[in-house]
C-alpha positions as CSV (number, residue, x, y, z in Angstrom):
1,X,0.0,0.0,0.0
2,X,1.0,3.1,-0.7
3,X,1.6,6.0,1.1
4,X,-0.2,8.4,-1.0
5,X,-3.1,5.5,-1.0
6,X,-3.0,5.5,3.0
7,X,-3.3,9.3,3.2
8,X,-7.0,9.1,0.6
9,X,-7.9,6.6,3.1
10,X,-7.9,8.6,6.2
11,X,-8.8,11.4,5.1
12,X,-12.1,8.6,3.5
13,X,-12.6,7.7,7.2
14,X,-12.8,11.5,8.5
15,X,-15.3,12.4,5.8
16,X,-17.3,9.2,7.0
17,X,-17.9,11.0,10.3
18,X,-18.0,14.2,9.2
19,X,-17.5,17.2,10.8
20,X,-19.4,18.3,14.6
21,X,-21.5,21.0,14.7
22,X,-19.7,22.9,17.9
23,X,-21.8,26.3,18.2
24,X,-23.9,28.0,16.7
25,X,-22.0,29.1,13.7
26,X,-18.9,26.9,14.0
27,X,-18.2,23.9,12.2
28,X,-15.0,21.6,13.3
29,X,-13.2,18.4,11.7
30,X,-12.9,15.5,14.2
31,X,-9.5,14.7,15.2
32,X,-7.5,11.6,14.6
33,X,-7.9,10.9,18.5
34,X,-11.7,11.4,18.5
35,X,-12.2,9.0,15.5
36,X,-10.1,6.2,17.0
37,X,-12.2,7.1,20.2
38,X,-15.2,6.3,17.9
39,X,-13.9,3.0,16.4
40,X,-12.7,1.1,19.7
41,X,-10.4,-0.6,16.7
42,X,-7.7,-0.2,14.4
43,X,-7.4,2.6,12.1
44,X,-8.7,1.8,8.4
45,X,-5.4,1.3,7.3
46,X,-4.0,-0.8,10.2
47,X,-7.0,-3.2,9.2
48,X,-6.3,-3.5,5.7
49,X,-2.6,-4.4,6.7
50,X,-3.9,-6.9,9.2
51,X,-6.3,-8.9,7.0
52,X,-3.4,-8.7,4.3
53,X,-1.3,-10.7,6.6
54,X,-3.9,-13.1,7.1
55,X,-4.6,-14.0,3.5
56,X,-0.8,-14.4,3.4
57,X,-1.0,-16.3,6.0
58,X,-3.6,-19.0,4.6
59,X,-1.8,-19.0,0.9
60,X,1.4,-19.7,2.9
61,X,-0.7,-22.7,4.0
62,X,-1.8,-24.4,0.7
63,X,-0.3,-27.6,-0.9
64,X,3.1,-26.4,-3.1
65,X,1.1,-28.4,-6.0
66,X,-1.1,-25.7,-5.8
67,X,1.2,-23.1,-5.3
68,X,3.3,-24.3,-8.1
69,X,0.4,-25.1,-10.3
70,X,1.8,-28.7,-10.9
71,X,-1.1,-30.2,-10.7
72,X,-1.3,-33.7,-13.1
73,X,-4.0,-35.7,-14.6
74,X,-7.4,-34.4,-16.1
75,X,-10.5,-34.3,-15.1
76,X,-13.3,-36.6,-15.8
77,X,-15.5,-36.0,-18.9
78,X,-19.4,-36.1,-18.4
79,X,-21.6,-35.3,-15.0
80,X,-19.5,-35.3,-11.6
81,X,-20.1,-38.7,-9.0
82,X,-22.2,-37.7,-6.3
83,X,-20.6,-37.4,-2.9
């Protein structure tokens, strides 16, 4: 991810709060703080890089045949055997 692709995304998550209404003729942005007060998570980029990881984590996991794309033999012409 990039770093220019990180920034769009925060600046995504402030506009999906918006900003408060403070007085009566004031307007203010939330603050980084306030949204992650909001959350009670991660950050939207922290939790893109986390479920990354995890995907990684499960293709780390498959067969090398797959992997590889080895595979050998064909399949079966006609209607498939029922289970």
């Amino acid at each position: 991810m990039t770093q220019s692709s990180e920034e769009r995304l925060v600046i995504f998550e402030r506009r999906i709060f918006g900003p408060i209404y403070e007085n009566d003729f004031e307007w203010k942005l939330r603050y980084k703080e306030e949204l992650y007060e909001l959350l009670d998570g991660p950050d939207i980029v922290r939790y893109i890089k986390i479920k990354r990881l995890q995907w990684a984590g499960h293709i780390v996991q498959m067969p090398r045949k797959v992997l590889n794309g080895k595979l050998h033999g064909r399949r079966s012409v006609g209607k498939p055997e029922l289970r």
